[in-house]
N, C-alpha and C positions, 0 to 999 in steps of 0.2 A: 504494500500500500504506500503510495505516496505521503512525504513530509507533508502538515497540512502548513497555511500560510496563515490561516486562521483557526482560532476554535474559540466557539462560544457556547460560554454557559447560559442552559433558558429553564425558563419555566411556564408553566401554565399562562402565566399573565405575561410574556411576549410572544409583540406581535410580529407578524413577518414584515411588516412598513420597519419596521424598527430593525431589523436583521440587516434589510437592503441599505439604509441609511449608515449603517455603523461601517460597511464592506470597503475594505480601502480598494482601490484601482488596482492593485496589481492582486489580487486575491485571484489564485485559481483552484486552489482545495480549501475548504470551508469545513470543517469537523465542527456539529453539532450534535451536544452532552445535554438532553434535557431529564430535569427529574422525572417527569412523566411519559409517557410514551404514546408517539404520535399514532393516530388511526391514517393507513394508506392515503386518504385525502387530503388528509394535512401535509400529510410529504408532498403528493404530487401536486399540490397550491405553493409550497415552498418551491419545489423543481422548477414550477412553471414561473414562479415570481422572481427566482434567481436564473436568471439563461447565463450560458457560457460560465456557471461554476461549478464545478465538483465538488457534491456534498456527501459527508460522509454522517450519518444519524448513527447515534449512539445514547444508550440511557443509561443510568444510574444504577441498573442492576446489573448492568451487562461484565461486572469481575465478581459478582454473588458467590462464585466456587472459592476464590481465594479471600473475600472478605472476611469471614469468621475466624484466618488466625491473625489479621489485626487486633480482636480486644480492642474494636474503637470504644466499647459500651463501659468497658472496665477502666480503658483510658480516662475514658471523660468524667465517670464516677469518682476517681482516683484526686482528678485535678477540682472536682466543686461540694465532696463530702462532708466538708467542715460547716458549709451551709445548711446540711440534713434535716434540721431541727427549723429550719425557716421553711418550710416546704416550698411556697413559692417562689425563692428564691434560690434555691436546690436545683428545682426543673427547670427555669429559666436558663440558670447558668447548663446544666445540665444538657439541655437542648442543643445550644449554642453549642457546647465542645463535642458533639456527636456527630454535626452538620462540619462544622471546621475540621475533623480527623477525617470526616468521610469524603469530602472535597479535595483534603491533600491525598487520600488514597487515590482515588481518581486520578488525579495529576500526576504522581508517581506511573499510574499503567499504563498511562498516555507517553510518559518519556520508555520504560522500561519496553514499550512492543513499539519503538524508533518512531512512533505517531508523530511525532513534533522533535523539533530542534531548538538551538538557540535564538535561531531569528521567526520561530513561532509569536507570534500576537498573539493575545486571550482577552477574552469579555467577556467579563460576568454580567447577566441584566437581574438587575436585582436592586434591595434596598437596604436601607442600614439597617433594617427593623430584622434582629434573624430570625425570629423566630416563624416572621410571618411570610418568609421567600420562599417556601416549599420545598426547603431540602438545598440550597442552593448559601453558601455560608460568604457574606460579602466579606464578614472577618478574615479568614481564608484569601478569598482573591487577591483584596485590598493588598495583603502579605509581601505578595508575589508580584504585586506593580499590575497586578491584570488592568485593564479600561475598566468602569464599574460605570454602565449605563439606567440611571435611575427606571426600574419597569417592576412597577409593583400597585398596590393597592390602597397603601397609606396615603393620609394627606401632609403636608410640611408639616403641620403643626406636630401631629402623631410622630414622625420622625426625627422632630425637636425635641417633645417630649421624651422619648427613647435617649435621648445623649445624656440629655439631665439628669434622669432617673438612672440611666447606665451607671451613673460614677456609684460606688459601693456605698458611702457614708448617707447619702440619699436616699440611698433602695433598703438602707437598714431603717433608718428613722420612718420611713414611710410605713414601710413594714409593721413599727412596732406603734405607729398608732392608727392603723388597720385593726391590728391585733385586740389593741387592749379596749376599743370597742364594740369587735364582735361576742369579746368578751363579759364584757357590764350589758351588753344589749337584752333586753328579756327577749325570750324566743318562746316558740308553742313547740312542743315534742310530744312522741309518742311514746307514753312507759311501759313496762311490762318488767314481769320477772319471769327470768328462769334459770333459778339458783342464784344469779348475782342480781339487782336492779339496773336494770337498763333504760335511757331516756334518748331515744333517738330521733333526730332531727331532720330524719326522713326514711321513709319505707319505700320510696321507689325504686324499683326493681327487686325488690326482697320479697322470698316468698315464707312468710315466719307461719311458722306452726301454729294449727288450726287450734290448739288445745288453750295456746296463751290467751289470758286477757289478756286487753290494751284499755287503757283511755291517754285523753289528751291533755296538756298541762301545760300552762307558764312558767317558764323558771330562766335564771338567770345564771349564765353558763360557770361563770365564776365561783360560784357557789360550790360547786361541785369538788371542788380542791378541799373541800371539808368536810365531807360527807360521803358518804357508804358506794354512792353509786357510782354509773357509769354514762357517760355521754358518748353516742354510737352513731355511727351514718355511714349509709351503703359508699363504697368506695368512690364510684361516679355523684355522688352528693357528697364528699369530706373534705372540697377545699374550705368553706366555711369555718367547720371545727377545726382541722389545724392549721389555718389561720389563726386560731387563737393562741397558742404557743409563742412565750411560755407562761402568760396571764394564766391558761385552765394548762395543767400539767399533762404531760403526754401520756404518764399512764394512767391517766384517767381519762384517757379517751380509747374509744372501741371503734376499728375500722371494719366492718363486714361485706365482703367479696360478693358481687353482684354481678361480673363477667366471668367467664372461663378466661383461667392462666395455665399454660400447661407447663409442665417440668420442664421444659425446653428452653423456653422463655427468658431473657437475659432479664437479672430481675434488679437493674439498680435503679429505673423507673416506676414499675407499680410493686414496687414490693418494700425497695430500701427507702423509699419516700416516707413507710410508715413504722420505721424503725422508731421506737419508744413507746409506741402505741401496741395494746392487746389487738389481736386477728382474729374472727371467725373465718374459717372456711366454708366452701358448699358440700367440698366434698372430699375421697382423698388425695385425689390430682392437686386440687388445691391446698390440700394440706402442705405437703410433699414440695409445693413449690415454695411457699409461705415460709415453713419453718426451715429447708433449707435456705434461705437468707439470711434466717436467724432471727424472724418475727415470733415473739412471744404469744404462743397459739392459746385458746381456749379449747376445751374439747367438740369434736366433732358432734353436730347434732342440737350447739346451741343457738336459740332462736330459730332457727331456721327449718324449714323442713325438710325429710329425707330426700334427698335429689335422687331419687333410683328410675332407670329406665323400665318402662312396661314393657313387659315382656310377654302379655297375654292379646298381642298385637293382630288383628283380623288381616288376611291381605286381601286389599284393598286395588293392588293396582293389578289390575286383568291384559292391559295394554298400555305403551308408555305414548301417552300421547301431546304430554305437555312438562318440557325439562324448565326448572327455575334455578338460573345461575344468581345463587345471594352472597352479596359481595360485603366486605370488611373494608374497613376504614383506614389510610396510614394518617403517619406523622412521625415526629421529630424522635418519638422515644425509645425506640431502638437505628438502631446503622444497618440492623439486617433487614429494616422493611424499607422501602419506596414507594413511593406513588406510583410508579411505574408500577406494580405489583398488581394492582387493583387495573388500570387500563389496558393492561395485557393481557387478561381473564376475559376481558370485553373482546380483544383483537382476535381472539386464540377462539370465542361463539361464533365470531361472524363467522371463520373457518368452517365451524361444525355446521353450523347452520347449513352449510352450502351441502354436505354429503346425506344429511338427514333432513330433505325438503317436506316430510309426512310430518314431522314432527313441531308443535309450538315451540319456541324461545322465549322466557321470560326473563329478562334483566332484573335485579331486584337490589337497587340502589342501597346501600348505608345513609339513615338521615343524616347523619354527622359528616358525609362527606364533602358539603358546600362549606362545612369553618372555612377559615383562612388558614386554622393549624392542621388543617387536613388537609386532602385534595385540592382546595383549594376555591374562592369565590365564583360561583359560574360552575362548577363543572360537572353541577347532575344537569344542567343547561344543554353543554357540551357532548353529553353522552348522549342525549336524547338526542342533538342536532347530528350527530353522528348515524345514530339509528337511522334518521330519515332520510339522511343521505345514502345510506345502507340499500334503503328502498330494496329490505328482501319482506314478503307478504308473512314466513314464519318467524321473524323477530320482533320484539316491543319491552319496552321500558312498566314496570310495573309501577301503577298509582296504589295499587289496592293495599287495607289495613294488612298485614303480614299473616294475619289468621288468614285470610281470604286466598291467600296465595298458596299457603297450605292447603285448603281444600281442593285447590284448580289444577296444582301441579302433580305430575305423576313423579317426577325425578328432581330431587336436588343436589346442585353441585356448588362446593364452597371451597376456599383459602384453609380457612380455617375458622368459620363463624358457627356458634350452635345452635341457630336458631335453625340451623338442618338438622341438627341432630332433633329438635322441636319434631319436628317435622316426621319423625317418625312415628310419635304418638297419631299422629294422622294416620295411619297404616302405608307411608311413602317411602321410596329407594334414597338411598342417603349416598353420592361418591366425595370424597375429599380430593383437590387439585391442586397441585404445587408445582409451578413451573417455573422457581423463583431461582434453584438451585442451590438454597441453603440450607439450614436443618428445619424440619418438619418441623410445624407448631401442634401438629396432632397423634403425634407417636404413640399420644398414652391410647389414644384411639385406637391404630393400627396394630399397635401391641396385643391386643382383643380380638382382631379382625376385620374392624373397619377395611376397605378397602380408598387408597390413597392412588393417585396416578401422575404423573410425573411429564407428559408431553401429552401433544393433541393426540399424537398414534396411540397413545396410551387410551389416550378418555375414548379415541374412538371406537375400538376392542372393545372397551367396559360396556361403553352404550349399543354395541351391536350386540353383545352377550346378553343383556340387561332387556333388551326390547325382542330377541326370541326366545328368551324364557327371562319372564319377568320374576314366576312364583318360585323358581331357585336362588334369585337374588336374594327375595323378599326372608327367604327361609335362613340363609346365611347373613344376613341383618339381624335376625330375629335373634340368631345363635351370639352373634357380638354383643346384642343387648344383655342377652343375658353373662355371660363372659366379663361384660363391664361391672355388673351388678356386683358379680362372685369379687370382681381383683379391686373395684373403688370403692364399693357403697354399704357391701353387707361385712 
């Protein structure tokens, strides 16, 4: 492959006007790195918008085989641990040095496979805000002299505010009278006992045992650094509570796990953020992950209710006539996801789509994927606008509440999300896809017999097996349920 004369860093939020404009005159190889990963039309709007240059499309997952003996996750823990106990400002920093090691690993493969040379250019487009570039670390480029072409989503003000707040003395003060108001602030919680006093400051996503009371209560968070109980909130609800740290004391506060984390999992994100703090788990995967970090566990079973899969499952699908690919969310908190990760699951349908024209396609978006710390603004936008471009009659983007998708689908196919696993109380085919080339987030899965597939050739085998005999899939599903039940739950 030729030296490029260029290579530019992009993301979601550049645009091709802005490619053209940045291109010096003697540019005749273009290497373009974006986080995410273009659909065929994007490229060919790019080819046709750049005439007479050779461009070379590359994304952020494309060294996946060699990134996990960098330890970017362990690096970056390593370098912003001391801030543990402020959580938001933990992850913050945290984020930041996971985007800055993943950006220089990048850079190093581009020199080490002769991509570029000394007289290479670089462009990052991107903003000072890191957290909010999508994977694209301006701290990083800035580094290395790259051009840094402002193409992001903040306004001045926001990325003034960022410089100020940047400095540490700032971000601690701020912090601590954040803190010591969420703290005195009276709040309404939900209490219950089971064994210890619990006051939780929200039950969404928890499914607590049928048998506890509850009622509702005022109290002021503070208080609780003197008294018996516990102040609790499902994980995706506990920036609040520790926000208050160290006003209400860490271990008097209870984190309780509301998503699947598998053992796989680099845990200096959702696990060492709540180092101080007691853990409930769902289950024993979750245990398993939790207390290997070295979160101080409560025993399995409290609050919460048995998470065991049913196993007295009806089958239900007699013909496969409707597959739903339900897709997971990135961001900044581990090195081994990308956003590219998520738009290559889309790339890799349209594929299938084409061999299996008897069959529905249903997309089945992550809400969380429009943040800005995700995928990014616009881009369930963009996938739909993609679809239509697609203009094939068996693909579509799903509006409906996620039960409803349950009902309509015969197959689903996920990264690693369980709301397929869900999906099997339905009486539905469950495959796991992983085309990312790193370690499996679903092992503890496969370990049981899930079955996981690894390339389109793969999935396509599964789904031809899968659609002329459905009731042998459905049987050896039925077998994993219970399998799981035996090695996690009983």
């Amino acid at each position: 492959m030729k030296i490029a004369d260029e290579v530019y860093i992009v993301n979601l939020y550049t645009l091709v006007t802005d490619i053209k404009r940045c291109l010096m005159p003697d540019t005749r190889h273009l290497i373009l790195i974006s986080t995410h990963a273009y659909f065929n039309s994007e490229k060919i709007e790019i080819q046709k918008y750049l005439k007479n240059i050779e461009i070379t499309f590359f994304r952020f997952d494309n060294w996946n085989d060699e990134l996990e003996n960098e330890d970017i996750d362990y690096k970056s823990y390593l370098k912003v641990k001391k801030w543990i106990h402020q959580t938001s400002i933990y992850q913050a920093l945290y984020f930041t040095e996971v985007a800055f090691f993943k950006n220089e690993f990048i850079h190093k493969k581009l020199k080490t496979q002769n991509l570029v040379d000394k007289n290479t250019r670089y462009t990052a487009f991107c903003q000072s805000y890191e957290m909010h570039n999508l994977g694209i670390s301006y701290r990083y480029w800035k580094s290395v002299t790259a051009k840094i072409v402002n193409s992001g989503i903040e306004p001045t003000w926001r990325l003034l505010q960022k410089k100020v707040t940047s400095i540490m003395i700032i971000r601690q003060i701020s912090y601590y009278i954040r803190a010591f108001f969420l703290a005195i602030m009276p709040r309404r919680v939900v209490k219950l006992v089971d064994g210890e006093k619990y006051s939780l400051i929200s039950t969404k996503r928890l499914n607590l045992k049928t048998e506890l009371k509850t009622h509702s209560k005022w109290i002021c968070p503070i208080c609780y650094n003197f008294n018996a109980e516990y102040l609790a909130a499902p994980v995706h609800s506990s920036s609040p509570l520790l926000g208050m740290a160290p006003f209400v004391r860490r271990e008097k506060m209870v984190i309780v796990q509301d998503a699947f984390r598998p053992t796989t999992y680099p845990p200096y994100y959702y696990a060492q953020s709540f180092i101080g703090c007691k853990k409930i788990a769902q289950d024993k995967v979750d245990f398993a992950f939790l207390s290997n970090a070295g979160l101080d566990m409560l025993p399995l079973g409290t609050i919460l209710a048995n998470k065991r899969m049913r196993e007295d499952l009806n089958i239900v699908v007699k013909e496969v006539k409707t597959v739903c690919l339900s897709l997971n969310h990135s961001g900044n908190w581990s090195s081994l996801i990308s956003r590219c990760d998520t738009d290559g699951l889309i790339v890799l349908l349209f594929e299938l789509s084409k061999e299996f024209e008897d069959i529905n396609f249903i997309i089945r978006l992550h809400p969380n994927s429009d943040d800005k710390k995700a995928e990014g603004n616009g881009w369930i936008e963009r996938v739909k606008e993609q679809v239509k471009k697609y203009n094939s009659p068996n693909v579509s983007v799903s509006n409906l509440p996620i039960e409803k998708d349950w009902e309509r689908a015969d197959l689903f196919i996920s990264e690693y999300s369980l709301s397929v696993i869900d999906a099997l109380v339905y009486g539905k085919i469950v495959l796991f896809l992983n085309t990312t080339k790193r370690v499996s987030f679903v092992r503890d899965f496969t370990d049981v017999g899930f079955v996981e597939v690894y390339s389109l050739h793969e999935l396509s085998t599964q789904l031809q097996q899968i659609v002329a005999d459905p009731k042998s899939a459905f049987q050896k599903l039925t077998q994993s349920s219970v399998a799981y039940n035996h090695t996690y739950v009983d």
